[in-house]
C-alpha positions as CSV (number, residue, x, y, z in Angstrom):
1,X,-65.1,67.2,-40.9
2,X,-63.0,69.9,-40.7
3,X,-64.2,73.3,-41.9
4,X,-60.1,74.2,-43.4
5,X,-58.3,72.2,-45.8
6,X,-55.4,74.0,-45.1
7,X,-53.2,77.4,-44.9
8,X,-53.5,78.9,-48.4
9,X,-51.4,81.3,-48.3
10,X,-49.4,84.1,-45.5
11,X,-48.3,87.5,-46.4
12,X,-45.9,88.9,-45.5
13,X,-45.2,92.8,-46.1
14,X,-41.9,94.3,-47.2
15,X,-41.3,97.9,-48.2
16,X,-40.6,97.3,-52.2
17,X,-41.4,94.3,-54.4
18,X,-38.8,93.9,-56.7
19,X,-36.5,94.0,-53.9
20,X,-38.3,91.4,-51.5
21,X,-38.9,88.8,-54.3
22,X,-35.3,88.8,-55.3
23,X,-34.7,88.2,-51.7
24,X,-36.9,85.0,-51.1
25,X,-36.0,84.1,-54.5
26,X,-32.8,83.7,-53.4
27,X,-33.6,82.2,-49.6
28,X,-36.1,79.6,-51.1
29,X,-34.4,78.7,-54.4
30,X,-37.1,79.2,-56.5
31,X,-39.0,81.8,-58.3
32,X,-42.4,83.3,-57.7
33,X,-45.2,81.6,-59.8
34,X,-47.3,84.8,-59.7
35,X,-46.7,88.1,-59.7
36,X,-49.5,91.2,-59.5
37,X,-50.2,94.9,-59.0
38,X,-53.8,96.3,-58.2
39,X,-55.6,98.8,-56.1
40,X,-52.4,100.0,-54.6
41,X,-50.6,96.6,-53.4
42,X,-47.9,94.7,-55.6
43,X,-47.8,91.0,-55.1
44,X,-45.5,87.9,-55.4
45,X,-46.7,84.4,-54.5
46,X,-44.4,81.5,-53.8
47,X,-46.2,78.4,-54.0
48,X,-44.8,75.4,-52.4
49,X,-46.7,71.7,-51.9
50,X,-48.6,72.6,-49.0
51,X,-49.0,76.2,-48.6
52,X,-48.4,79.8,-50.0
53,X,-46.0,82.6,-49.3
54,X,-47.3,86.1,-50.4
55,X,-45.1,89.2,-50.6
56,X,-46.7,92.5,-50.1
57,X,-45.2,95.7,-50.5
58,X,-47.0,99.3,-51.7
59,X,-47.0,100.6,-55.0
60,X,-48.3,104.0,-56.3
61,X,-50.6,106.2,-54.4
62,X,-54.1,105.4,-52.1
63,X,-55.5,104.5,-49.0
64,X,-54.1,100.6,-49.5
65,X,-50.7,101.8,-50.4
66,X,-50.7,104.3,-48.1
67,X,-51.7,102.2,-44.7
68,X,-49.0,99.5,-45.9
69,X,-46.1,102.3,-45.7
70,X,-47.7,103.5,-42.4
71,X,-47.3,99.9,-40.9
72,X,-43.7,99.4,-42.4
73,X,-42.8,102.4,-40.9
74,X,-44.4,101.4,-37.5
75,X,-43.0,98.0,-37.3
76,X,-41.0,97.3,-40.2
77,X,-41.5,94.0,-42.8
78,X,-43.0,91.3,-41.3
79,X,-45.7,88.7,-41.0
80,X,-49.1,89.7,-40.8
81,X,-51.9,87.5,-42.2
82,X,-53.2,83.8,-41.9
83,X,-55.2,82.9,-45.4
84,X,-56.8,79.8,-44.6
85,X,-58.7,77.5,-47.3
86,X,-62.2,76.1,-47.4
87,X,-64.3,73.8,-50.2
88,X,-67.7,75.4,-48.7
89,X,-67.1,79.1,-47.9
90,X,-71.2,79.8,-47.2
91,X,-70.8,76.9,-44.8
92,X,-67.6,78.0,-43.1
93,X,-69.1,81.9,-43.5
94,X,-72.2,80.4,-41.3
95,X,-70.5,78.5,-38.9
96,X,-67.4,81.2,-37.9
97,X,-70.4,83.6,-37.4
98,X,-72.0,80.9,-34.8
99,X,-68.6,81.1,-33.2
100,X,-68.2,84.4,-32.9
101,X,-66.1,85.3,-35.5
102,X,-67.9,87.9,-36.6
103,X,-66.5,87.3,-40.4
104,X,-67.1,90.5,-42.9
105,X,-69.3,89.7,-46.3
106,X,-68.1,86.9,-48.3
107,X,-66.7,88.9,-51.4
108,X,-65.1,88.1,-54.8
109,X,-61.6,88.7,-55.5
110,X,-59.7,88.4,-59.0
111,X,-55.4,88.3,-60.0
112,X,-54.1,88.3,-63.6
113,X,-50.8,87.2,-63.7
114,X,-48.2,90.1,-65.1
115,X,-45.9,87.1,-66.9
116,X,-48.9,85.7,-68.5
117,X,-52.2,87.2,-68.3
118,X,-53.4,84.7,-66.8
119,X,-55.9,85.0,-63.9
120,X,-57.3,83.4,-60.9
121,X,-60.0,83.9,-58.8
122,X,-61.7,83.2,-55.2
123,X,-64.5,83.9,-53.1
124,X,-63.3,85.1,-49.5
125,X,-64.1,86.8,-46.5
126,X,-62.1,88.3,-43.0
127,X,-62.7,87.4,-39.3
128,X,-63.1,90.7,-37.0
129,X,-59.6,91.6,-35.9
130,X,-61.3,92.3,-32.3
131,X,-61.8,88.6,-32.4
132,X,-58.9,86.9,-33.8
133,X,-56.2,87.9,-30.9
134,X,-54.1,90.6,-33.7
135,X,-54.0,88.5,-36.5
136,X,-55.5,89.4,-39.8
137,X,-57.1,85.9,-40.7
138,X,-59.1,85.9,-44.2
139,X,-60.8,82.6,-45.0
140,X,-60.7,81.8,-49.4
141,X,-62.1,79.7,-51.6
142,X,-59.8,79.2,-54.9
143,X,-61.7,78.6,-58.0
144,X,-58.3,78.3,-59.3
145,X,-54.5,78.4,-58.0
146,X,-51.1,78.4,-59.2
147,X,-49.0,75.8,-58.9
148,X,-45.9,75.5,-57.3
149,X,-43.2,75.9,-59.6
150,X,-40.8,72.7,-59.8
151,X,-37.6,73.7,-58.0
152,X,-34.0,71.4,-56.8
153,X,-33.6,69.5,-54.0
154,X,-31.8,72.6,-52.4
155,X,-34.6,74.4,-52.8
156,X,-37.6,74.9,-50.6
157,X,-40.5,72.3,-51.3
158,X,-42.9,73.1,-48.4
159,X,-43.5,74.9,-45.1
160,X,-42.8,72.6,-42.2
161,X,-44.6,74.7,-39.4
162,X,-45.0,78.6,-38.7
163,X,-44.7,79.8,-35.1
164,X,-47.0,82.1,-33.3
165,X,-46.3,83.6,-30.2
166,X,-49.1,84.0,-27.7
167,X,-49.1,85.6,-24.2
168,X,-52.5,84.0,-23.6
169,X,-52.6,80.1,-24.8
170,X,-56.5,79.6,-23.3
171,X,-57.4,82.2,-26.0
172,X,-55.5,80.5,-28.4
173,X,-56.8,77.2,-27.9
174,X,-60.4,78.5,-28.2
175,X,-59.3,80.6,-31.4
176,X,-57.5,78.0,-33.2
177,X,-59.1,74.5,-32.3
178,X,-62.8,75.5,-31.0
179,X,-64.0,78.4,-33.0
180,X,-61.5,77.6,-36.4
181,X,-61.4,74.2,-35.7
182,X,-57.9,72.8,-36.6
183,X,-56.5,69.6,-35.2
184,X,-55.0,70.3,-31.8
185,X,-52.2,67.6,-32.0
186,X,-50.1,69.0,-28.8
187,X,-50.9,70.8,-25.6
188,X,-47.9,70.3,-23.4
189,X,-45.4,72.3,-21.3
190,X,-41.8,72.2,-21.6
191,X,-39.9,72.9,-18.8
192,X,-36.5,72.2,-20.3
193,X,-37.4,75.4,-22.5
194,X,-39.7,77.4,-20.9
195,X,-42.3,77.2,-23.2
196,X,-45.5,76.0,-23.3
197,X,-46.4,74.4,-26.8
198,X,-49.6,74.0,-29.0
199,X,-49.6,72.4,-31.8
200,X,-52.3,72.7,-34.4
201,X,-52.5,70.6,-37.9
202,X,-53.9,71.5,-40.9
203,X,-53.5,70.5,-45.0
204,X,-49.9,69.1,-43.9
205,X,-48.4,71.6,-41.8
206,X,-48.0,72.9,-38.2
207,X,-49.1,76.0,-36.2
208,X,-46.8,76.0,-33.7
209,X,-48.4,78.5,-30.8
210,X,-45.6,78.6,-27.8
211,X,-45.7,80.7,-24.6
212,X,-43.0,81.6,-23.0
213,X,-43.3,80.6,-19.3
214,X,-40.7,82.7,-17.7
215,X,-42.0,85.7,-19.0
216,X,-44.1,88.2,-18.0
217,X,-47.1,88.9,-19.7
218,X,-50.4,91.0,-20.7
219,X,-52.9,88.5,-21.0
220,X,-55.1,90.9,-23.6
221,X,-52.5,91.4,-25.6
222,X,-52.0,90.3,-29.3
223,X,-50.2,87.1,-30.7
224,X,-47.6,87.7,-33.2
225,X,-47.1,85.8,-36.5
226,X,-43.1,85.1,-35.6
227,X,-41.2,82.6,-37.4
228,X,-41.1,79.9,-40.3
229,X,-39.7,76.9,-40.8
230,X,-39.2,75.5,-44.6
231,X,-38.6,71.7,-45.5
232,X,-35.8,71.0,-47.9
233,X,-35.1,67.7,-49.6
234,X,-31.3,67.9,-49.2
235,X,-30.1,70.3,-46.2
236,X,-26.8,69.7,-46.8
237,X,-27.4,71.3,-50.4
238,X,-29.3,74.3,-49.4
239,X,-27.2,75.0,-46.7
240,X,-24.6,75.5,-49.3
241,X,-26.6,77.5,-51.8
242,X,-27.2,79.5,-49.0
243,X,-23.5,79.7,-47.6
244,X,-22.3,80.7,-51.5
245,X,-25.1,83.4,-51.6
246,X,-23.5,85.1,-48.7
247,X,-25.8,84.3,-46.2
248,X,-25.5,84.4,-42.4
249,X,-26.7,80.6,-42.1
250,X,-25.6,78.7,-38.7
251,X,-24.3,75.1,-39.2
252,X,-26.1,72.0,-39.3
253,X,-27.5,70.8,-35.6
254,X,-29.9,68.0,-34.7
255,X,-33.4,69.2,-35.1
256,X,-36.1,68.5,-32.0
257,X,-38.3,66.3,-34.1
258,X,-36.7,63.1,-34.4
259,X,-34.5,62.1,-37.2
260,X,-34.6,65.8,-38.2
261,X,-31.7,68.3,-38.9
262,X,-32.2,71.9,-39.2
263,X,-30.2,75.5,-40.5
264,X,-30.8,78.5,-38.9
265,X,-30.7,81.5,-41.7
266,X,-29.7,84.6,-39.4
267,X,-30.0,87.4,-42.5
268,X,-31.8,87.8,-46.2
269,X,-35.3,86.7,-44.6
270,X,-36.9,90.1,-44.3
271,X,-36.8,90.1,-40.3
272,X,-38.8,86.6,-40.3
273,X,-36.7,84.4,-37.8
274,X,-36.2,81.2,-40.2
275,X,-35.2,77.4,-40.1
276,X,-34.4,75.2,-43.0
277,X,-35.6,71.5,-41.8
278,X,-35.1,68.4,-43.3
279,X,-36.5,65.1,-41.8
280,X,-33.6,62.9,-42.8
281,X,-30.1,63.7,-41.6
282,X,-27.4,63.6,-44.2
């Protein structure tokens, strides 16, 4: 059995709050279902039927608020954790640290909801960064969760895959299938690309970690969280929504899995390179 049910949630930092949720609001045609503010972090959660997408972007003053400006300015908005789920987090806790994980105190954590007052809360804890290849991976346990608010059929429903890139895909394997123990569904390399391609499953999404073969790389280097790709019902009609927001969106294409079509959205995505999918063509 595995010891993750799934990818709770990803963050994903931007430099203001008001401004970034307007922005995915518009890109995944729906609102958030939860908004925060604590200990120097504002927060907006997109919840979608397999998965989580958490803006975070400073507000007020102290060492939290502080050390997110410092890595906006560095590097600008972006991905930057992997928040995966668990039903026994004293059994996960005990097993990553048999791995080598070397996960921090499990701790409790606590949201109220700034529409409703309503609250939620979780047990979690964070792998060392040393060991998880640049990452920032927290494991959770939800007592209880939002759900995801009921959008269109041009809006976004659920995340299809995320895509890491690694300039070492040993490490990866061992991080990702051996020591967090996801289903490795793919280890192959694609010549016609250039890439080498893992694929890793978990609560009804992809990890997609590629390597790019005809580059150079630094084998201790990090992995980057890169890219997303978001399942719509009707492409056709979110290309649309898109194309009357004013978005740079490329036309419709064929999509590599098959019976798939995709969108590429080049703008209004925070720097996250982004793919609508939908896995019947229309």
């Amino acid at each position: 059995m595995s010891l993750m049910t799934g990818l709770d949630h990803i963050v994903l930092i931007c430099p203001e709050i008001e401004a970034g949720t307007a922005t995915y609001s518009s890109l995944l045609g729906r609102e958030p279902d939860w908004q925060a503010s604590a200990n120097g972090a504002a927060t907006a959660l997109f919840t979608v039927q397999n998965t989580a997408l958490e803006l975070m972007a400073p507000d007020g003053d102290g060492a939290v608020a502080d050390r997110l400006r410092e890595i906006i300015a560095e590097k600008g908005p972006g991905l930057t954790s992997l928040a995966f789920q668990t039903d026994d987090i004293a059994e996960t806790h005990r097993k990553l640290t048999r791995r080598g994980l070397i996960p921090g105190d499990i701790t409790d954590g606590e949201s109220s909801n700034q529409a409703d007052g309503a609250a939620r809360r979780w047990k979690r804890f964070r792998c060392s960064d040393d060991q998880t290849a640049g990452t920032k991976i927290f494991v959770l346990q939800p007592e209880t969760a939002p759900k995801p608010v009921i959008a269109g059929s041009d809006a976004v429903s659920a995340l299809d895959h995320i895509v890491i890139n690694t300039p070492n895909p040993d490490r990866a394997l061992a991080l990702y299938g051996a020591r967090l123990g996801l289903d490795l569904r793919l280890d192959r390399a694609a010549e016609q690309w250039g890439t080498r391609f893992l694929f890793f499953r978990t609560g009804g999404l992809t990890l997609e970690v590629i390597h790019r073969l005809d580059e150079a790389h630094a084998p201790e280097a990090p992995d980057t969280l890169w890219g997303l790709t978001w399942t719509v019902t009707d492409l056709k009609a979110a290309h649309a929504r898109l194309d009357k927001a004013g978005l740079d969106i490329s036309e419709i294409r064929t999509g590599r899995k098959p019976g798939s079509a995709v969108f590429t959205v080049r703008n209004g995505t925070l720097g996250v390179p982004t793919l609508f999918i939908s896995h019947e063509e229309r």
